[in-house]
N, C-alpha and C positions, 0 to 999 in steps of 0.2 A: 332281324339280327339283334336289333338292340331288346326284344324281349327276351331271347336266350340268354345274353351276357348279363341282364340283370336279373335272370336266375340264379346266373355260378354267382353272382356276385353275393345274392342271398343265400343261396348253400355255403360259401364259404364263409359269411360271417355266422352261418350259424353254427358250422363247424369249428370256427374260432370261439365262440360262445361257447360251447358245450366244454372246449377241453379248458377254458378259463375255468368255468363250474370245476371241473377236475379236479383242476390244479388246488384250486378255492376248498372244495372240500378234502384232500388229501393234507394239505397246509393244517386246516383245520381240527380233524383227527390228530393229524401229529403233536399238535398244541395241547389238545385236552390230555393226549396219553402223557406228553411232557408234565402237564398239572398234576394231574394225579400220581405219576412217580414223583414230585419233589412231596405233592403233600403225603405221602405213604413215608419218605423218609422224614419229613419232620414228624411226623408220630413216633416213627420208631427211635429218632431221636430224643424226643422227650418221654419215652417211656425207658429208655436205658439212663435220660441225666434221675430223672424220679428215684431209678434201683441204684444208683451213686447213693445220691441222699440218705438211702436206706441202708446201703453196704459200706459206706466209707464214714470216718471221725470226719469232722470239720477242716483239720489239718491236711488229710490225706486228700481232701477234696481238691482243698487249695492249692498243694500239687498237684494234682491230676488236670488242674484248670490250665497252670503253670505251663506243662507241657506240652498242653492242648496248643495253648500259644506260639508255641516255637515248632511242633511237627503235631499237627493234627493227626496223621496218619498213625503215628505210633499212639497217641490219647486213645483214639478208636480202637488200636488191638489190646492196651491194656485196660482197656471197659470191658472188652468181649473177653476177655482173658479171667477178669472179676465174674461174670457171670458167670462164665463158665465152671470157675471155683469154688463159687455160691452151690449152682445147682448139682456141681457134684460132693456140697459138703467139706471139701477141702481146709473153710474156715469159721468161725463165729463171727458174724456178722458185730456191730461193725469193724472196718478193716482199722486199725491204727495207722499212722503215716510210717510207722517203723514197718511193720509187715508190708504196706507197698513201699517201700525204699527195698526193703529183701526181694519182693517180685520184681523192680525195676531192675533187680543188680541180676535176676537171674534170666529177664528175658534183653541186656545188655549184651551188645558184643564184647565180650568182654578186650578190652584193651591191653590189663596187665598180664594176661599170659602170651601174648605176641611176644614172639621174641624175634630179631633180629642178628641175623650171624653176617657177621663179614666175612668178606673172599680175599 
């Protein structure tokens, strides 16, 4: 009797075993795939600040930094916005800080045409 139970008792730790390994290597997978998407995106981030450098005045940069600051999220679409302008010609590179103040006024919501009506 007591050599049966420490049979189960060996199959079950080696079935605790194996799904540790499991878990261990599914953990592990996930980690590398997480490394390798942040480092894919610091590439393609440092390959779109490079085509700033290259598409924008110094001025225009420093705006672009500026707002990076306070909504990142909008800096990133008027990067993609710049490239996109770039590759379809739109401009002569580099960008002045006036022509992106005209593109930030045009991808603004704009505020002064809201109008408000009372009831």
């Amino acid at each position: 009797m007591s050599a049966s139970n420490d049979d189960e008792l060996a199959m079950l730790r080696n079935q605790r075993k194996l799904e540790l390994q499991k878990q261990i290597e599914a953990q592990a997978s996930k980690q590398v795939e997480a490394e390798f998407a942040e480092q894919k995106k610091q590439i393609e981030n440092s390959a779109i600040d490079s085509a700033m450098k290259k598409l924008l005045t110094p001025d225009a940069r420093s705006r672009l930094a500026t707002i990076s600051l306070a909504t990142p999220e909008r800096s990133n679409q008027i990067k993609q916005s710049i490239i996109h302008m770039y590759e379809s010609k739109s401009f002569n590179p580099p960008m002045s800080d006036e022509q992106l103040k005209s593109l930030l006024l045009s991808q603004s919501k704009s505020r002064h045409s809201a109008s408000i009506r009372r009831i």
